[in-house]
N, C-alpha and C positions, 0 to 999 in steps of 0.2 A: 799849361804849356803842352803841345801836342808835342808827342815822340815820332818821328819816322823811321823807317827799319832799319836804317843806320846807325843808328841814337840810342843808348839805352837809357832806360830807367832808372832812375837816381834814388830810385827808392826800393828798390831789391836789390840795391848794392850792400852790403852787411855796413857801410860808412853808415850809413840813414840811421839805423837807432842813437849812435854814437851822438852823429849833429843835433839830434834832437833832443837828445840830453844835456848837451853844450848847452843848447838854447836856450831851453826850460833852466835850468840852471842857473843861468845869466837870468832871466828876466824872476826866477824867484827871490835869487839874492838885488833885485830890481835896478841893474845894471842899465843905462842907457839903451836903446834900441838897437842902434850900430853896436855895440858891444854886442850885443846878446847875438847879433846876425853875424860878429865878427870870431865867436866863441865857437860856431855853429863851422865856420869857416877854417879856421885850426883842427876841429873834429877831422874832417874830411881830409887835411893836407897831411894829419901823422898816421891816416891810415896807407894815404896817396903820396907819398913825397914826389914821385916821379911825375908827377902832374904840373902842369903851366900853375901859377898863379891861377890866371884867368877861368882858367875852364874849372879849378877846384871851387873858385867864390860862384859859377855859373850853378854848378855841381849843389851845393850847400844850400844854397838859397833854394834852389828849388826843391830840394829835400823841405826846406822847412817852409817853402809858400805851400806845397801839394799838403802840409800836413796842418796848417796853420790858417787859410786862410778860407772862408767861408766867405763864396761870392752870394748877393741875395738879388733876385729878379728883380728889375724893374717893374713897378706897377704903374 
C-alpha cells in the first residue's frame, strides 16, 4: 500500500505491535484465518475506539499485510 502525505502509517502507530500479536496469537492457537485477521482488528479498535469501523479493519489489516506478507517477482 502506498502512503501519501495525508496518510499515515499504520505501522508506527504504537496499535501495530498490539495487532500483530492478536494475529500471531490467533493463528498459533490455529484460529481460522478471518479470525486471526478479525483478532488483529479488535487490537486496533481498544487502542482506537474513536475510529469508524471501517477505517480500523483498513488500519489493522494493513499492519498485518506490511508485516506478513512476502510478495515474490515474477520469473
Amino acid at each position: 500500500m502506498a502512503w501519501h502525505g495525508w496518510e499515515t502509517d499504520p505501522m508506527t502507530d504504537g496499535a501495530a505491535a498490539d495487532v500483530l500479536a492478536a494475529f500471531e496469537g490467533a493463528e498459533k492457537a490455529r484460529l481460522p484465518t478471518v479470525d486471526c485477521y478479525l483478532a488483529g482488528v479488535e487490537a486496533w479498535r481498544r487502542a482506537h475506539p474513536d475510529q469508524s469501523a471501517a477505517y480500523v479493519g483498513m488500519q489493522a489489516v494493513a499492519v498485518i499485510l506490511a508485516a506478513k506478507v512476502k510478495l515474490r517477482p515474477d520469473n
